[in-house]
Phi, psi and omega in degrees: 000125202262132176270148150250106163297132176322196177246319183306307181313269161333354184253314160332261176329320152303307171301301173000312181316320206226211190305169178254012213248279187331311191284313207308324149308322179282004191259138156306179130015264196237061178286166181214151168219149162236142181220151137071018224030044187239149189246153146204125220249128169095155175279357171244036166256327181293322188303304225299316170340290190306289191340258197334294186313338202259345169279343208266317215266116122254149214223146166206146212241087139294096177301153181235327185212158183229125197239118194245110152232202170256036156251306196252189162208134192222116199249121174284133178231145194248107183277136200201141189167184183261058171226166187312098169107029171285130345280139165238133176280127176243136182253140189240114176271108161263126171271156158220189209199082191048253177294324209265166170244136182256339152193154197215104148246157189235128161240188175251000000 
């Protein structure tokens, strides 16, 4: 079953894919993500972010389910790679902001 993503997501999830230049294009400014209990704030706190998950980490993310309200939009993703309790479903709360994602938290 094909999720239809907002495009900012769906841009997300694709860059996710590549590079950390890519995802870092999908953020405003002063965008913020928390993953792992780490806050990280501005896009070249987000690149290191990208960096770092991608060297400790390969990983691949099937989105499954989507929950839309007007603060957030929350994409269930089924996460699967060579870390610990793989596979797991993970939730990415995003806010956005016209095109841009203005914030991403990832919990379980």
């Amino acid at each position: 079953m094909a999720i239809d993503l907002p495009k900012p997501i769906a841009k997300y999830f694709q860059a996710d894919e590549g590079d950390s230049e890519a995802i870092v294009a999908c953020f405003s400014d002063e965008a913020v993500v928390k993953d792992e209990g780490q806050t990280y704030t501005g896009l070249d706190a987000i690149k290191q972010w990208k960096m770092s998950s991608s060297t400790k980490y390969t990983y691949t993310v099937e989105p499954q389910a989507l929950n839309e309200s007007e603060e957030q939009t929350i994409v269930t993703g089924l996460v699967a790679g060579n870390f610990p309790g793989s596979p797991v479903n993970l939730q990415y709360a995003f806010t956005l902001d016209g095109d841009k994602i203005t914030s991403l938290e990832i919990t379980l």
